[in-house]
Short mmCIF file of the C-alpha atoms (twelve columns), coordinates in Angstrom:
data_MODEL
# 
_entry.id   MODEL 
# 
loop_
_atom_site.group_PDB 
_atom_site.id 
_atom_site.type_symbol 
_atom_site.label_atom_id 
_atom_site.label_alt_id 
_atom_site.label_comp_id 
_atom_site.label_asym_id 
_atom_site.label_seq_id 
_atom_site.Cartn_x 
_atom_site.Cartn_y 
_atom_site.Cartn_z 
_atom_site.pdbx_PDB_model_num 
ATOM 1   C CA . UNK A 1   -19.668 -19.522 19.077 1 
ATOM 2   C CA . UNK A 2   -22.816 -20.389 20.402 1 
ATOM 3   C CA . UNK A 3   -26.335 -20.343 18.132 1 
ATOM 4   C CA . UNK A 4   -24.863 -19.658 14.687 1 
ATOM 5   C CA . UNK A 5   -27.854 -21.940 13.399 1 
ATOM 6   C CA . UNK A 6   -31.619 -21.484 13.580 1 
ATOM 7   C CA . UNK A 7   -34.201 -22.616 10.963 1 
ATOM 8   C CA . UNK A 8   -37.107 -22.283 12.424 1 
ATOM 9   C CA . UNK A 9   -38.517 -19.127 13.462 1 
ATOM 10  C CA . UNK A 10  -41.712 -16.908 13.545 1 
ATOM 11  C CA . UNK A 11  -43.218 -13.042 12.966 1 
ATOM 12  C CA . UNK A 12  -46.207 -11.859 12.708 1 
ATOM 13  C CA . UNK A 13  -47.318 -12.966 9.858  1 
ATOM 14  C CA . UNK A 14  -48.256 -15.925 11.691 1 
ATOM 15  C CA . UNK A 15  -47.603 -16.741 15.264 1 
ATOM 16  C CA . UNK A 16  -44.740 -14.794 16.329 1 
ATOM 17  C CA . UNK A 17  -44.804 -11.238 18.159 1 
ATOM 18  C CA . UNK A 18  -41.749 -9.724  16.079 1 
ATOM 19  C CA . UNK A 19  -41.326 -8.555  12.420 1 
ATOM 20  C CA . UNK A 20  -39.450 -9.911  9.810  1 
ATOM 21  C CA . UNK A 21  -36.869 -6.821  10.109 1 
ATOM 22  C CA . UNK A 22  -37.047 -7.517  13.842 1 
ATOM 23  C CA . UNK A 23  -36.399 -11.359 14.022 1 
ATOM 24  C CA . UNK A 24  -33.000 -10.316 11.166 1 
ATOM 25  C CA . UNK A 25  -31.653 -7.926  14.509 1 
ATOM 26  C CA . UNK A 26  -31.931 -11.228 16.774 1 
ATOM 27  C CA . UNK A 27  -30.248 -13.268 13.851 1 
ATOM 28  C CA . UNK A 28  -27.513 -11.050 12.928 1 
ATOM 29  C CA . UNK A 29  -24.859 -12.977 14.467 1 
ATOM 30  C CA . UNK A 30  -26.152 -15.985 13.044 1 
ATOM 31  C CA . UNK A 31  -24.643 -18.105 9.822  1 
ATOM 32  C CA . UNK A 32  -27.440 -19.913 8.843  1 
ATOM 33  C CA . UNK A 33  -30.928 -18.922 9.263  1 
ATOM 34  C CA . UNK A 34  -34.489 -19.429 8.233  1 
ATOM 35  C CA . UNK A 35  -37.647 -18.062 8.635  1 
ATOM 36  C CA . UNK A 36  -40.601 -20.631 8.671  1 
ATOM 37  C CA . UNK A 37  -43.858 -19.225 9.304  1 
ATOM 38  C CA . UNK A 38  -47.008 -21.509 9.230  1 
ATOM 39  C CA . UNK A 39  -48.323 -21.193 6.027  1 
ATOM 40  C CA . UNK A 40  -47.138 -18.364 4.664  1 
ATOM 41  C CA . UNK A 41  -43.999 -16.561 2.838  1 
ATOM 42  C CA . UNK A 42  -45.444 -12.811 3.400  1 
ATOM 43  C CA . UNK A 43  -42.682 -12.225 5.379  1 
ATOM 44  C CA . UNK A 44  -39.429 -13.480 3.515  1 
ATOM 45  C CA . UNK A 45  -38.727 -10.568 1.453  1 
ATOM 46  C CA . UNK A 46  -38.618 -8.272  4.630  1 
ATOM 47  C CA . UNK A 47  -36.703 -10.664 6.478  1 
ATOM 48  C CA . UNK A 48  -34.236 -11.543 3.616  1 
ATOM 49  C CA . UNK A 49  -33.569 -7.497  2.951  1 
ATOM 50  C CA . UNK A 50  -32.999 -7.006  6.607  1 
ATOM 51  C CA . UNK A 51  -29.840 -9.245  7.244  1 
ATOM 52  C CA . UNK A 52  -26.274 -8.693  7.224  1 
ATOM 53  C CA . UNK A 53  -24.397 -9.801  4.189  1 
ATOM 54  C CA . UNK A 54  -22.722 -13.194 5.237  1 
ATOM 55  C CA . UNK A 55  -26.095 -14.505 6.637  1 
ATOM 56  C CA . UNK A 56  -26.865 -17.949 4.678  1 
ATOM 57  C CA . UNK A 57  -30.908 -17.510 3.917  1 
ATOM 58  C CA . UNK A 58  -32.648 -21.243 3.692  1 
ATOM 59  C CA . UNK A 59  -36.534 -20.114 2.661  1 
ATOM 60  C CA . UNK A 60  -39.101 -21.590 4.787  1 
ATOM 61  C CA . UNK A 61  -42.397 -22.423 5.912  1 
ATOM 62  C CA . UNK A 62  -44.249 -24.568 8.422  1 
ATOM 63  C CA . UNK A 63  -47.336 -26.590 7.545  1 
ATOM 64  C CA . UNK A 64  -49.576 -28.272 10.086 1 
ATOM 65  C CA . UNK A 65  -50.691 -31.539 9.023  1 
ATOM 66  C CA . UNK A 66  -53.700 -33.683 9.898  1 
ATOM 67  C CA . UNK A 67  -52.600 -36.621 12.144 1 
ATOM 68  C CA . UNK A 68  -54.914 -39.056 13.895 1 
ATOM 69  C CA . UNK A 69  -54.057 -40.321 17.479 1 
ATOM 70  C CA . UNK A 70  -52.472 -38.503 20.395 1 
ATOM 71  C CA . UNK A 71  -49.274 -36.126 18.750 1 
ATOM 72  C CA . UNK A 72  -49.578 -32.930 15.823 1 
ATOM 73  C CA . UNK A 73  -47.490 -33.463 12.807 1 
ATOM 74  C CA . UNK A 74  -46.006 -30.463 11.896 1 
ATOM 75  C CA . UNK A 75  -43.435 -30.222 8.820  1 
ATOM 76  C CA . UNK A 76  -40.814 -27.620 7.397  1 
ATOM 77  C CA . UNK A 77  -40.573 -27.228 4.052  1 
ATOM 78  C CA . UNK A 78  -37.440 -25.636 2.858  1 
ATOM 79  C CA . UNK A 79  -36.314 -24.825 -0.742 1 
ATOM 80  C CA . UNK A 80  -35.558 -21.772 -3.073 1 
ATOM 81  C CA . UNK A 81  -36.953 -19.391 -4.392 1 
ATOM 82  C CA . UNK A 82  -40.419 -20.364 -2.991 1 
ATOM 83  C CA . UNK A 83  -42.524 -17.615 -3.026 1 
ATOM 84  C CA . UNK A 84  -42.527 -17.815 -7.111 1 
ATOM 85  C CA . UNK A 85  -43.330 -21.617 -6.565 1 
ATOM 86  C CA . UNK A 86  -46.348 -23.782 -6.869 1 
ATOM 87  C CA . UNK A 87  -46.017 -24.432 -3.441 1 
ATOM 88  C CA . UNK A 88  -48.427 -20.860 -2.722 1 
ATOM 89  C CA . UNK A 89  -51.317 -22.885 -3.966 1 
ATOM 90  C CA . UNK A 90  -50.902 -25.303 -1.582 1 
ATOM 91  C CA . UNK A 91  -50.274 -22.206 0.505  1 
ATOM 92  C CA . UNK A 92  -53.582 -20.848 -0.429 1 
ATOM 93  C CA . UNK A 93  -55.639 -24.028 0.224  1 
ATOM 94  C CA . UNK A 94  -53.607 -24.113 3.927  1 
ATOM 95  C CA . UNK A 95  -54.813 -20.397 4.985  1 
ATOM 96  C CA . UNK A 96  -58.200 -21.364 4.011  1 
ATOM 97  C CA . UNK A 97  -58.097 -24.153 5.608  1 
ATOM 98  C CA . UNK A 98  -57.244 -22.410 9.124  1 
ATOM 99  C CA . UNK A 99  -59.464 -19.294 8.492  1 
ATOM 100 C CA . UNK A 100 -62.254 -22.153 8.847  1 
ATOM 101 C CA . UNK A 101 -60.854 -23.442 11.588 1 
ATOM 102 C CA . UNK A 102 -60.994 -20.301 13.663 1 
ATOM 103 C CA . UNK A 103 -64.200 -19.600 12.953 1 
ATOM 104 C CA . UNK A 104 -65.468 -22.834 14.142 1 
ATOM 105 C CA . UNK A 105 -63.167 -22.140 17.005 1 
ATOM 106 C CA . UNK A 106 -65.045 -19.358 17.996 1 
ATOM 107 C CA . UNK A 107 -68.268 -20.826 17.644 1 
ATOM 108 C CA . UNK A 108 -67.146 -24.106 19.727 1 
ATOM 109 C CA . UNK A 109 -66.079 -21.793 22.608 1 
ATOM 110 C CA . UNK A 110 -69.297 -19.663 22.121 1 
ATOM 111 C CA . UNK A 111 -70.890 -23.144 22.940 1 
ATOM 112 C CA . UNK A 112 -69.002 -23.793 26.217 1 
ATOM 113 C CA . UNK A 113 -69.632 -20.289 27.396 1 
ATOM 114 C CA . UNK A 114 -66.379 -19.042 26.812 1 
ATOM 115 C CA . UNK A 115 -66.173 -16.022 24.877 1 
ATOM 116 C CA . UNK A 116 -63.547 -15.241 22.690 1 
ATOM 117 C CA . UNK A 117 -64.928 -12.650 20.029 1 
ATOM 118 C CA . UNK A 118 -63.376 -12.815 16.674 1 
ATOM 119 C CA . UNK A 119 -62.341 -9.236  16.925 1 
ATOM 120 C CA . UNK A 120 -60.264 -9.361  19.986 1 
ATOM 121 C CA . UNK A 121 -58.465 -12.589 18.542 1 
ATOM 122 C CA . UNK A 122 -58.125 -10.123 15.499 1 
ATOM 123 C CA . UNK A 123 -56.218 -7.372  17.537 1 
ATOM 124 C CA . UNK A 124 -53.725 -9.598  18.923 1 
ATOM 125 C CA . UNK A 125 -52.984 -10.896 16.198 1 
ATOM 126 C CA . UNK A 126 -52.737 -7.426  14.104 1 
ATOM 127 C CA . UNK A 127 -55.127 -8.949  11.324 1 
ATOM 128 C CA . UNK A 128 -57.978 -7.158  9.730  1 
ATOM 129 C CA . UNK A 129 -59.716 -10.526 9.104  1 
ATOM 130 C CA . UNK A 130 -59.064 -14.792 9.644  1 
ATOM 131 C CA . UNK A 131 -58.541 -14.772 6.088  1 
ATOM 132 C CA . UNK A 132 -56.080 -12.058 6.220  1 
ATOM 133 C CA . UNK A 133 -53.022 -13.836 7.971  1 
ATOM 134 C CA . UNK A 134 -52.119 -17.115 9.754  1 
ATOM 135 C CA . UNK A 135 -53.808 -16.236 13.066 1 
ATOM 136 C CA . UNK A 136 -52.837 -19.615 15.099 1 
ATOM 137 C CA . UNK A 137 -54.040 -20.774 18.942 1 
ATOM 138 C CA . UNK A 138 -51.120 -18.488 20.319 1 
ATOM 139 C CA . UNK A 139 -53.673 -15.381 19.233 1 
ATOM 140 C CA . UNK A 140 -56.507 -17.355 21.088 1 
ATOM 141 C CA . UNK A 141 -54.391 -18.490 24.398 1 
ATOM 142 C CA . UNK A 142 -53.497 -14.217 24.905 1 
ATOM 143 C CA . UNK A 143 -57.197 -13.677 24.533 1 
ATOM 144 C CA . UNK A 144 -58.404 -16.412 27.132 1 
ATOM 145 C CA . UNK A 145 -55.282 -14.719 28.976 1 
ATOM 146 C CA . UNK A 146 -57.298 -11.052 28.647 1 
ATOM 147 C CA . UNK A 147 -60.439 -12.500 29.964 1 
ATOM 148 C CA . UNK A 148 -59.313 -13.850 32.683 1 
ATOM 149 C CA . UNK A 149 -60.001 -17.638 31.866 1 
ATOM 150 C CA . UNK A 150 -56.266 -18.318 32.609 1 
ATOM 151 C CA . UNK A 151 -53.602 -16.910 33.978 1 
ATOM 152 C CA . UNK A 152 -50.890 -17.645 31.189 1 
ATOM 153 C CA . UNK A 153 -50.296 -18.608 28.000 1 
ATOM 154 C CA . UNK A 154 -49.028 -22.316 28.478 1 
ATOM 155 C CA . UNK A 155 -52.417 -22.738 31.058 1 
ATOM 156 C CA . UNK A 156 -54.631 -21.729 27.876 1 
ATOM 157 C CA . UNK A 157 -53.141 -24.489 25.900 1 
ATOM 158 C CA . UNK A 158 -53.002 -26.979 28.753 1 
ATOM 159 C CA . UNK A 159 -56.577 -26.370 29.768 1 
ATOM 160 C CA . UNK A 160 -58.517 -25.600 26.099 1 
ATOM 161 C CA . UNK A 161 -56.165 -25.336 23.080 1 
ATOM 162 C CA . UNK A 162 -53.800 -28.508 23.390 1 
ATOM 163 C CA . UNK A 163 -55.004 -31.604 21.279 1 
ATOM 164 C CA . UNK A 164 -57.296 -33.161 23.375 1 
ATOM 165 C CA . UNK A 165 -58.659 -30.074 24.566 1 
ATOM 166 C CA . UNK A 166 -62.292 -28.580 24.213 1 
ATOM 167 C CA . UNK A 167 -61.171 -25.804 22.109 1 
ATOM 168 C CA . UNK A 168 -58.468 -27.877 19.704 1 
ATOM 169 C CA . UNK A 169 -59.738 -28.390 16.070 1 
ATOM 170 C CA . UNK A 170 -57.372 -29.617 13.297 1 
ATOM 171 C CA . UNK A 171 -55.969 -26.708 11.000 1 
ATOM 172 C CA . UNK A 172 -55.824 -29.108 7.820  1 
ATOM 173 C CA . UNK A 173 -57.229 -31.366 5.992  1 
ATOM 174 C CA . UNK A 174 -53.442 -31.868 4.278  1 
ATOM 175 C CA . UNK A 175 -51.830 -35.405 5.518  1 
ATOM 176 C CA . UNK A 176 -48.462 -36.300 5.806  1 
ATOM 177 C CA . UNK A 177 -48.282 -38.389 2.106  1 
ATOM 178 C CA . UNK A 178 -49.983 -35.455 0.438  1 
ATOM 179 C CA . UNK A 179 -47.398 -32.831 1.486  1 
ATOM 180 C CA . UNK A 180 -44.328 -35.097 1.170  1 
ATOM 181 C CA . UNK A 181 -45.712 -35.403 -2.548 1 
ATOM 182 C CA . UNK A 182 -45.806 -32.049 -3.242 1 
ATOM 183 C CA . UNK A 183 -42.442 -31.277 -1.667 1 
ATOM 184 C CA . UNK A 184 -40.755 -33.579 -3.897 1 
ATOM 185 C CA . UNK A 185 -42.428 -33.006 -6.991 1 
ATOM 186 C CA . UNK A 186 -41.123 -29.111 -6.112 1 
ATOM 187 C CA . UNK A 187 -37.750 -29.727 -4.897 1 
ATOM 188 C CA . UNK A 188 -37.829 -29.029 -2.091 1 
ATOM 189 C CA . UNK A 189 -36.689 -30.567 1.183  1 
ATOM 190 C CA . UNK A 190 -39.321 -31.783 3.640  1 
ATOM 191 C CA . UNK A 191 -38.234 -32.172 7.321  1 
ATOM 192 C CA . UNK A 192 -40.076 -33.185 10.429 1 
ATOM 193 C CA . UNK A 193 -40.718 -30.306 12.876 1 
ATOM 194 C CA . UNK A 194 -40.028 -31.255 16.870 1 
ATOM 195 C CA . UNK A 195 -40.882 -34.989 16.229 1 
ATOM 196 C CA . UNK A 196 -41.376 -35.915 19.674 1 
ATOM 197 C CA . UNK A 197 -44.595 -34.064 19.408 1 
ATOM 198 C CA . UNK A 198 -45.998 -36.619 17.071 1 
ATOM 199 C CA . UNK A 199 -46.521 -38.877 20.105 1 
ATOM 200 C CA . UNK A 200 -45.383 -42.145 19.052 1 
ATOM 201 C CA . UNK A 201 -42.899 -42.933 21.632 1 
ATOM 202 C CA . UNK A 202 -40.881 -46.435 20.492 1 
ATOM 203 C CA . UNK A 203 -42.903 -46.593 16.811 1 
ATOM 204 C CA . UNK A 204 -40.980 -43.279 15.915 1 
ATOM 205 C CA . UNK A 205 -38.270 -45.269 14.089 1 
ATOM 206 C CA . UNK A 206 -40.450 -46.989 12.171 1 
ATOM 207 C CA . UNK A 207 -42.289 -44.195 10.894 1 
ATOM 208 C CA . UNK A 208 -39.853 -42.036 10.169 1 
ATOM 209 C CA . UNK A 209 -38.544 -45.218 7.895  1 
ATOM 210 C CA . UNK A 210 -42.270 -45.181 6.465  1 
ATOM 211 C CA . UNK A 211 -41.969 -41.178 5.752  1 
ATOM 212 C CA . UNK A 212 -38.410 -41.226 4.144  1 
ATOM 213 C CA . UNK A 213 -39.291 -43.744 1.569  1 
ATOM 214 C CA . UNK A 214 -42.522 -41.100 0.756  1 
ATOM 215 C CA . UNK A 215 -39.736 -38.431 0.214  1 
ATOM 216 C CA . UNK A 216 -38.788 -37.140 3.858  1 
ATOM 217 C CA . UNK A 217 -35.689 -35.763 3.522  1 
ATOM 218 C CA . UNK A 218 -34.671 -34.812 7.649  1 
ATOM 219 C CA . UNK A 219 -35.948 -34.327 11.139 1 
ATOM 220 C CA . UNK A 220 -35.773 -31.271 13.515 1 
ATOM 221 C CA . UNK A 221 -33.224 -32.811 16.248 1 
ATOM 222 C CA . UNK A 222 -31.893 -29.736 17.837 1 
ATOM 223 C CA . UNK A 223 -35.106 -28.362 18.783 1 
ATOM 224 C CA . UNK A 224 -35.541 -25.003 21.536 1 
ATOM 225 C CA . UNK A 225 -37.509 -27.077 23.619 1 
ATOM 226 C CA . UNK A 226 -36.077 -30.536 24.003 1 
ATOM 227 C CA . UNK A 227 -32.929 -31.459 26.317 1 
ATOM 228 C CA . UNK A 228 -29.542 -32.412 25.683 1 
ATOM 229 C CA . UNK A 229 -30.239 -35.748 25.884 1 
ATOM 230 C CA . UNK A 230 -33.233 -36.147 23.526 1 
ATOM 231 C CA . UNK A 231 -31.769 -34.375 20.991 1 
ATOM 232 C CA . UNK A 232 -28.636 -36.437 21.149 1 
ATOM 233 C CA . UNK A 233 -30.376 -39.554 20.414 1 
ATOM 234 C CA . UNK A 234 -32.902 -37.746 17.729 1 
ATOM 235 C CA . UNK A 235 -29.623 -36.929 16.076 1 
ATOM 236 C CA . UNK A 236 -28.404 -40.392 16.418 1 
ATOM 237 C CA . UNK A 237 -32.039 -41.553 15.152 1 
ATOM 238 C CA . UNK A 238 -31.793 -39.079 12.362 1 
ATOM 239 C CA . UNK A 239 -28.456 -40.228 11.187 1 
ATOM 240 C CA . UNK A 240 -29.655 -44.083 11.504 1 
ATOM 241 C CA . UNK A 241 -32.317 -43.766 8.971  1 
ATOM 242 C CA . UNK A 242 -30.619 -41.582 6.399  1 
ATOM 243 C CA . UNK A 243 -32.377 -38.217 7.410  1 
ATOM 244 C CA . UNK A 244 -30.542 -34.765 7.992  1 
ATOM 245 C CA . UNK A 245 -30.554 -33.505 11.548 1 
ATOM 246 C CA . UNK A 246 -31.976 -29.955 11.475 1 
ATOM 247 C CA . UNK A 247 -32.299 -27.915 14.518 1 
ATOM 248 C CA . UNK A 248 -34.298 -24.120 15.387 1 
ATOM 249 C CA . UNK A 249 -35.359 -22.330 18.560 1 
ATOM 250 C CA . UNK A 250 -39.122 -22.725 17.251 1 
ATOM 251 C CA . UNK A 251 -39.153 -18.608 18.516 1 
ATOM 252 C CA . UNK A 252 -42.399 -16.978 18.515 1 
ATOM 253 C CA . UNK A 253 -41.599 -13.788 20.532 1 
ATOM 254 C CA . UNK A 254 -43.489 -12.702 23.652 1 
ATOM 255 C CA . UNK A 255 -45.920 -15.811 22.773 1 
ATOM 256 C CA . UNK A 256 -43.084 -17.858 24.079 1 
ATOM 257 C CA . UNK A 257 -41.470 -15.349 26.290 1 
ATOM 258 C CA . UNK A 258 -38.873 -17.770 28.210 1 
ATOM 259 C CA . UNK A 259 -37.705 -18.838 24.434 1 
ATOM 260 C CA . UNK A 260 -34.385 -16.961 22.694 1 
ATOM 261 C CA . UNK A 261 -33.558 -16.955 18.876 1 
ATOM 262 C CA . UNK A 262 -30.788 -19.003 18.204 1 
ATOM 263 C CA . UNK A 263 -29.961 -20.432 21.984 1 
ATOM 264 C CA . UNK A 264 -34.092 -21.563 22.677 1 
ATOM 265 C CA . UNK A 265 -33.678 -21.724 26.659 1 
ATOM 266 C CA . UNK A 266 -30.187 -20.838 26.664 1 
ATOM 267 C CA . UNK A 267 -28.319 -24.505 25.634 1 
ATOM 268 C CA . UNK A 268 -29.147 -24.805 22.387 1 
ATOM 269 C CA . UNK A 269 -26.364 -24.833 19.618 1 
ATOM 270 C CA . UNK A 270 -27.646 -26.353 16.391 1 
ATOM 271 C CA . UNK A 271 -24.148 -27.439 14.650 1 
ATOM 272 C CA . UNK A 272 -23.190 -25.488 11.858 1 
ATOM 273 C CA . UNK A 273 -22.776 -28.353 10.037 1 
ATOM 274 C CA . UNK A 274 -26.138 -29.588 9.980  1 
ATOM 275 C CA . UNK A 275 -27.655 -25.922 8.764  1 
ATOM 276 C CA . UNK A 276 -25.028 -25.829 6.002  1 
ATOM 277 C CA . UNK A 277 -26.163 -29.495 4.791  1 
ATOM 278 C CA . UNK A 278 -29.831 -28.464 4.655  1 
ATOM 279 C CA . UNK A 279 -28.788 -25.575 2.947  1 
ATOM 280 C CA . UNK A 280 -27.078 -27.003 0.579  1 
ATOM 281 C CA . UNK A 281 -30.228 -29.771 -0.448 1 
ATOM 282 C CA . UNK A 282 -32.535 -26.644 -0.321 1 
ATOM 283 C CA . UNK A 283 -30.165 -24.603 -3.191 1 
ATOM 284 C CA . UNK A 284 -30.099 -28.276 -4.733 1 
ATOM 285 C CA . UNK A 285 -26.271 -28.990 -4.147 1 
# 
């Protein structure tokens, strides 16, 4: 059976369009799940209470890292019972972090004549304030949508909000060796999300050498967006340099509306084998 694996997934209390209770109806099927919002755990209870019995939970969250040069580092951290964790004051320092960000986000598009008011960004993203919830670009790409500046979501990032961009500003001031410290000192199991977005072409396999000996413990391989062929020789990469080969749909609802849980654009099947092995290093096995 196709798409019994997905670990990496989002709801609205970040990025994604769908609750916590609805994400568990689109997993239900599913053996092996995980829900990985960026920098927050506000959802897991919700999500956790809302699956069948059977379902293999592996707790999540995604951090966005500060990375010099072309790409975006973005890492899954995995483990259990993370919400009691010391990992929420990294947490905290994160969402603080990004609430600054969008601020100045406003303000730099307020300076290019493009106006994106806090409050609409607000109301797509249901959030009373920035320091409320994990409002991320998505929130600001429907709003240039609204207004008229594009005319869809992937034109918003290609045009303002990708890195490059007028409107892109990093999230954190958190870099790669800080994070994979904390993860380790925790327990808990640091992987690379999509890695093909940290734009380093033929110097990936050295750097991934470089990260694994700070304490990265696997790499997303069978990721929603990349082809059978890239994520064939990710896994093959992944295997090479002694990291497990994850794999998620990277589903964010109607802010990626092409994009299915568990099957990404309708091809993906992340081997149950690979979500039982992270499992397993999350729990400790």
């Amino acid at each position: 059976m196709q798409g019994l694996v997905d670990l990496h997934v989002h709801s609205y209390y970040s990025d994604g369009s769908d609750s916590p209770v609805e994400l568990a109806g689109g997993l239900k099927n599913a053996s092996v799940v995980a829900l990985t919002d960026h920098d927050s755990l506000a959802g897991l209870g919700e999500f956790k209470a809302a699956l069948p019995e059977g379902i293999q939970v592996v707790e999540g969250v995604e951090l966005s890292l500060r990375w010099p040069g072309r790409g975006t580092f973005h890492l899954l951290v995995y483990g259990a019972d993370m919400a009691s964790s010391p990992l929420r004051d990294l947490l905290d320092r994160q969402r603080t972090f990004r609430a600054s960000r969008n601020r100045a986000l406003v303000a730099r598009a307020f300076e290019l004549g493009i106006e994106l008011p806090e409050e609409e960004v607000l109301a797509v993203a249901g959030a009373a304030s920035f320091d409320d919830k994990s409002v991320g670009r998505p929130h600001f790409a429907q709003v240039l949508v609204d207004r008229g500046y594009v005319s869809s979501l992937q034109e918003a990032f290609d045009r303002y909000l990708a890195k490059g961009m007028p409107l892109y500003l990093e999230k954190s001031e958190l870099d790669p060796s800080e994070a994979l410290d904390i993860a380790r000192d925790l327990g808990m199991v640091p992987v690379i999300a999509h890695p093909l977005s940290l734009g380093l072409g033929n110097a990936l396999a050295e750097t991934l050498r470089e990260l694994k000996r700070a304490g990265l413990a696997g790499m997303e391989c069978y990721y929603g967006a990349y082809g059978p062929q890239a994520r064939k020789e990710l896994a093959a990469l992944a295997s090479g340099s002694g990291l497990i080969a994850t794999g998620g749909s990277d589903y964010h609802g109607s802010f990626k509306p092409d994009l299915s849980l568990r099957t990404g654009y309708g091809d993906l099947d992340v081997p149950l084998a690979s979500g039982l092995q992270l499992a397993e290093a999350a729990a400790g096995v």
